[in-house]
C-alpha positions in Angstrom: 104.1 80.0 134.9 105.7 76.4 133.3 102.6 75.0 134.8 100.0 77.2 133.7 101.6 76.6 129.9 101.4 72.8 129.9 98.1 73.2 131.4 96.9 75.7 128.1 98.9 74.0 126.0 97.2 70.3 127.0 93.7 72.3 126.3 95.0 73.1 123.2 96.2 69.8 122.0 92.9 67.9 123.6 90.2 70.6 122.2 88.8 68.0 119.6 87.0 71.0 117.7 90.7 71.9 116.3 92.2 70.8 113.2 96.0 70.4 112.9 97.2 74.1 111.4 94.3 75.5 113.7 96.4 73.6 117.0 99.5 74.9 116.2 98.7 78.2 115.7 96.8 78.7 118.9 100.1 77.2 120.6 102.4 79.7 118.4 100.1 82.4 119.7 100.5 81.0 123.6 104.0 81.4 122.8 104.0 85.0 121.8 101.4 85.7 124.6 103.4 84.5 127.5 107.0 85.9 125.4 105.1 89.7 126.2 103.2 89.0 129.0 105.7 90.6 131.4 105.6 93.8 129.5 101.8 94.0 128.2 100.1 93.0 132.8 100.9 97.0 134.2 100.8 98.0 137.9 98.1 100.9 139.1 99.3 104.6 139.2 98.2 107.4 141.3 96.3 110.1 139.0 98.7 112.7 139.8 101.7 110.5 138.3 99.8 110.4 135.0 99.0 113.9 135.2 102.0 115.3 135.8 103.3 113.1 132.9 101.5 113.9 130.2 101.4 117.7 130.6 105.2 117.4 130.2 103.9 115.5 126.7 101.2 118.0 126.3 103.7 121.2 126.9 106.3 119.5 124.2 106.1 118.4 120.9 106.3 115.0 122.0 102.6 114.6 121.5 102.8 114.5 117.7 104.9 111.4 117.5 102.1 109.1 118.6 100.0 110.2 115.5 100.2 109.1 112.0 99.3 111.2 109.0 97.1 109.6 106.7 98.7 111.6 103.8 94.8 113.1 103.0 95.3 116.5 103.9 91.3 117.3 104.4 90.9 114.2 106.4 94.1 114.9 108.5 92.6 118.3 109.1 89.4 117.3 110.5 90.8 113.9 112.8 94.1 115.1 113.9 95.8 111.8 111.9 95.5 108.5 113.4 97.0 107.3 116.6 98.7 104.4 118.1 96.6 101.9 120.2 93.6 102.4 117.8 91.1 100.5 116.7 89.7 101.8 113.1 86.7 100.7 111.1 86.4 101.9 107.6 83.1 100.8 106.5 81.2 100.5 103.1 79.0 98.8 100.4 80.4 96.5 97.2 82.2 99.0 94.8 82.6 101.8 97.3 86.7 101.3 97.0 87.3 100.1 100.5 90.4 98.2 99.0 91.4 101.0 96.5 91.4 103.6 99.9 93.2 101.1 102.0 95.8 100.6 99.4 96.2 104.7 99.2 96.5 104.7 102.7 99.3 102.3 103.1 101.0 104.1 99.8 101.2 107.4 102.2 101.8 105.6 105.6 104.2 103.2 104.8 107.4 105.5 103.9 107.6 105.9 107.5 105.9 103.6 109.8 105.9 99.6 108.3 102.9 98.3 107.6 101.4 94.6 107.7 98.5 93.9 105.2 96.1 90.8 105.7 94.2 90.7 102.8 91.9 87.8 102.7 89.2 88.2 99.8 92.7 88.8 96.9 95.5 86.9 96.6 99.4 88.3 97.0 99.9 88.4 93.8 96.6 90.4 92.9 96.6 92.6 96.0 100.4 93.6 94.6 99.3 94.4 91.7 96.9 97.4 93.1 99.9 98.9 94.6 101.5 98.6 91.1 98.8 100.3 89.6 98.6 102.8 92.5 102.2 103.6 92.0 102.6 103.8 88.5 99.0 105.0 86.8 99.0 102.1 85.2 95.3 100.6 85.1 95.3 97.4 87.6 93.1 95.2 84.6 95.7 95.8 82.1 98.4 95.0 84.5 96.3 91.3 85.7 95.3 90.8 81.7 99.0 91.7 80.2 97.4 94.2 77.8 100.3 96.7 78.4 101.6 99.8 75.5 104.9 100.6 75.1 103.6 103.7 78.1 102.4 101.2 80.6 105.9 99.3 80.3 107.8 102.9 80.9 106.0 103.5 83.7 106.4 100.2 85.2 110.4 100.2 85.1 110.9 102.0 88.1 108.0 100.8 90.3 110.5 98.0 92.0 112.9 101.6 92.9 109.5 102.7 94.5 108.5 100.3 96.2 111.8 99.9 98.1 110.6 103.6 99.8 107.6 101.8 101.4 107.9 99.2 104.4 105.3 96.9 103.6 104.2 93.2 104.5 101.1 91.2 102.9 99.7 88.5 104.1 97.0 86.1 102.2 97.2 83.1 104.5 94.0 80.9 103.7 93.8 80.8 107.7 91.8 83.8 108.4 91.1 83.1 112.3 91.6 85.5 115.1 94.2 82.9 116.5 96.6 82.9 113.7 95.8 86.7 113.0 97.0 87.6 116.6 100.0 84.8 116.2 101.4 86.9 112.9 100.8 90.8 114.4 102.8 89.6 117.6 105.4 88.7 115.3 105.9 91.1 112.8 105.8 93.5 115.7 108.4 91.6 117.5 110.9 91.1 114.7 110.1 93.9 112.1 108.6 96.6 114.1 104.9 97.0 112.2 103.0 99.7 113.7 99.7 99.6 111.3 97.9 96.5 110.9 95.8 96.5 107.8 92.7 93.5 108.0 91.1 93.5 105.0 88.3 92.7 105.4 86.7 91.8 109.0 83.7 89.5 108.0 85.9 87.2 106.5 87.6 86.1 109.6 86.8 83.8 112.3 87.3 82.0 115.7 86.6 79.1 117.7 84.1 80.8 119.5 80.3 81.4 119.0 80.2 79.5 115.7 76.6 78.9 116.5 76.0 82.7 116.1 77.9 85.1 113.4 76.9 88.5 115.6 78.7 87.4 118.8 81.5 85.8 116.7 82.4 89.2 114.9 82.0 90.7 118.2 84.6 88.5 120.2 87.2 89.4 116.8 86.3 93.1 117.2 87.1 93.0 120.8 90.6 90.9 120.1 91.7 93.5 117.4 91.0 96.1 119.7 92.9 94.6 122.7 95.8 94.2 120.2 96.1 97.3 119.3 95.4 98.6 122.7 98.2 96.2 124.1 101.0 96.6 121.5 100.8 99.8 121.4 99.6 99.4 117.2 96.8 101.2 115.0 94.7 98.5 113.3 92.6 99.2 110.4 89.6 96.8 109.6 87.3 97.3 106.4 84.0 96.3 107.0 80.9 95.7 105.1 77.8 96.8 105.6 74.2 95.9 105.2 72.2 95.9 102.7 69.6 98.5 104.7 71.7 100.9 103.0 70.4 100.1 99.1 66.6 99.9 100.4 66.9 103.5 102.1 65.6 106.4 100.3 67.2 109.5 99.9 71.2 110.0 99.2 72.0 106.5 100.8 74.5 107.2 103.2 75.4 104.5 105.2 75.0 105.0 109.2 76.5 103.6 112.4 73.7 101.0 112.5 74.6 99.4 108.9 77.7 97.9 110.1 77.3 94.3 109.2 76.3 91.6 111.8 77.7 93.0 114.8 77.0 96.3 117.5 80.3 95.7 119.0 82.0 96.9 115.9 80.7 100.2 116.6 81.5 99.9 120.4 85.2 98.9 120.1 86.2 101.0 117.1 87.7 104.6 118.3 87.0 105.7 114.6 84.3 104.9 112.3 84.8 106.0 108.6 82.4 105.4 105.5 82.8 105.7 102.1 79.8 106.7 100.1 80.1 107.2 96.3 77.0 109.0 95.7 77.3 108.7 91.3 77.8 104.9 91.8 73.6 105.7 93.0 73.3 108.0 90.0 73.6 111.2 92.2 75.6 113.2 89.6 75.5 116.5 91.5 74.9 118.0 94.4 72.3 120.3 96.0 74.6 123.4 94.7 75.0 121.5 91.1 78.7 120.8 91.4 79.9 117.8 89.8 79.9 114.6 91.7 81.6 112.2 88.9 84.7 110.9 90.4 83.8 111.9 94.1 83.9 110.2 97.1 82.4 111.1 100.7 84.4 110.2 103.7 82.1 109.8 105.9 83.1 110.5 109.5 80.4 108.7 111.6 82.4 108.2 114.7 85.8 109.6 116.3 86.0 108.8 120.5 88.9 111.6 120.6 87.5 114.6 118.4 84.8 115.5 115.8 83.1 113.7 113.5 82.2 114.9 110.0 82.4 115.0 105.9 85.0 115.6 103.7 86.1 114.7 100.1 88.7 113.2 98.1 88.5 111.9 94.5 88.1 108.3 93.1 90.9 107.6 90.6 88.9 105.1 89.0 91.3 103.7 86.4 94.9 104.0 88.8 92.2 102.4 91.9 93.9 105.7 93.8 92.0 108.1 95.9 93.7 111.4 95.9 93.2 115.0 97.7 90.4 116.9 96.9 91.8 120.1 96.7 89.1 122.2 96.3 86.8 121.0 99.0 85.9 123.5 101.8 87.0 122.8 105.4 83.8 122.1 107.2 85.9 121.5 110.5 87.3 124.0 113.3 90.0 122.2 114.9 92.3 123.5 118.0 95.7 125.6 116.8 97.3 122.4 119.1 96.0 119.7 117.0 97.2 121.6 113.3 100.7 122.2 114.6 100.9 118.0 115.6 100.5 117.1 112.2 102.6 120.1 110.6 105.7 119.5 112.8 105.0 115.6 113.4 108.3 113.7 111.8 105.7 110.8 110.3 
């Protein structure tokens, strides 16, 4: 194993293509890899060890600890939660809130499980301030712009008591390569014990690889997400953009698997594909029955390996950039008694 190090390492240091913080995070990363390599490399098992196994899980109510509530109820309903060793793609157009529903997510996530946030299109300091504004109702522009009433200042005293509730970590290195991506994760799983890994969002990254071609590039860091959260055990979220086939379609404009941006393997290595479609922002103010679409957004379930796929609702908070429950939305999924009892009794 010493040998095979130097060897990587001397690859590393030779690889002319690499500029200095580029080198040293590929060799923090080696690090990390060969730190976990014992655990992640796993021997064959006969089928009937596995089976035997996880019908003990199955009969218990062991099973629900491996999920993770989103806090949506209607969503929750129709996916069972999200798991551990996922790989989730939430997809949409400019102004569709992909930041605004990641932020809600972590809000409802992060009181049990910690959380680690790359956000690379905002700054710390701006990204913090749409959990501020999340938190307290306070409207994120008159946080940024200091245009606060006496209210917005009430409101704001306790948000540092809050925010203690929540285990959460942001990241807004400059450095938005796979290498250094996989180098932090490793770490913050090591010493703080993240179990979500937010990327936000996934065209903005990059790698070493394929820099002649963007498609096979976003491929490679869709398949490394996936393996990450498939080895460490983790649930990553990536937002994603999508093309702009969707503004050039006819009709309501949802977006489909096919408009995920510069890359087929997206769609192949996600285990859940989620859209969010605004349908006012296209001036669709109501719907075929004539209720009220003003504040409404559609989560869009395009794909979801381990169960249904679907529609549900939640509103757009525009001004707190919160999405909340929509309470009044019909369930449009049937969903075994098994899989409603894992998210009532699980302890996330």
């Amino acid at each position: 194993m010493k040998q095979d190090i130097l060897l990587r390492i001397q690859s590393i240091i030779s690889n002319q293509g690499l500029d200095e913080a580029e080198m040293m995070q590929q060799i923090k990363n080696l690090v990390y890899e060969f730190e976990i390599k014992d655990r992640l490399i796993k021997e064959s098992r006969p089928i009937t060890d596995l089976v035997k196994e996880n019908l003990v899980i199955v009969q218990s109510d062991e099973l629900s600890k491996d999920l993770i509530r989103t806090g949506f109820s209607d969503l929750d309903f129709s996916i069972g939660g999200l798991s551990f060793g996922e790989f989730v793609v939430i997809g949409g157009r400019p102004s569709m809130g992909k930041t605004q529903f990641l932020v809600s997510l972590v809000l409802n996530i992060s009181t049990t499980v910690p959380v680690l946030y790359f956000t690379f299109d905002l700054s710390e300091s701006l990204h913090t301030n749409r959990f501020i504004s999340a938190l307290t109702g306070v409207a994120v522009d008159r946080i940024i712009q200091n245009r606060l009433d006496p209210i917005d200042r009430t409101r704001l005293l306790h948000v540092e008591k809050e925010l203690e509730k929540h285990k959460i970590l942001i990241n807004d290195s400059s450095n938005s390569s796979i290498s250094a991506l996989k180098s932090q994760c490793l770490k913050h799983i090591q010493e703080d014990g993240v179990k979500v890994i937010i990327v936000d969002f996934l065209q903005m990254m990059s790698s070493n690889r394929y820099r002649n071609s963007r498609e096979l590039e976003i491929g490679y860091i869709s398949r490394e997400l996936k393996n990450i959260a498939k080895d460490n055990n983790v649930c990553i979220i990536a937002s994603s953009q999508l093309s702009r086939a969707v503004e050039s379609r006819g009709g309501n404009k949802r977006p489909m698997l096919s408009d995920l941006r510069e890359s087929g393997a997206i769609e192949q290595d996600a285990d859940k594909v989620i859209f969010i479609h605004r349908p006012e922002y296209y001036g669709f103010l109501e719907d075929e029955d004539g209720n009220n679409l003003s504040g409404v957004a559609e989560i869009l379930i395009a794909k979801n390996r381990n169960g249904r796929i679907g529609e549900v609702k939640l509103w757009v908070d525009k001004d707190f950039h919160k999405f909340k429950d929509f309470e009044l939305m019909k369930r449009e999924f049937s969903i075994s008694s098994y899989r409603l009892d894992e998210i009532d009794n699980s302890p996330l």
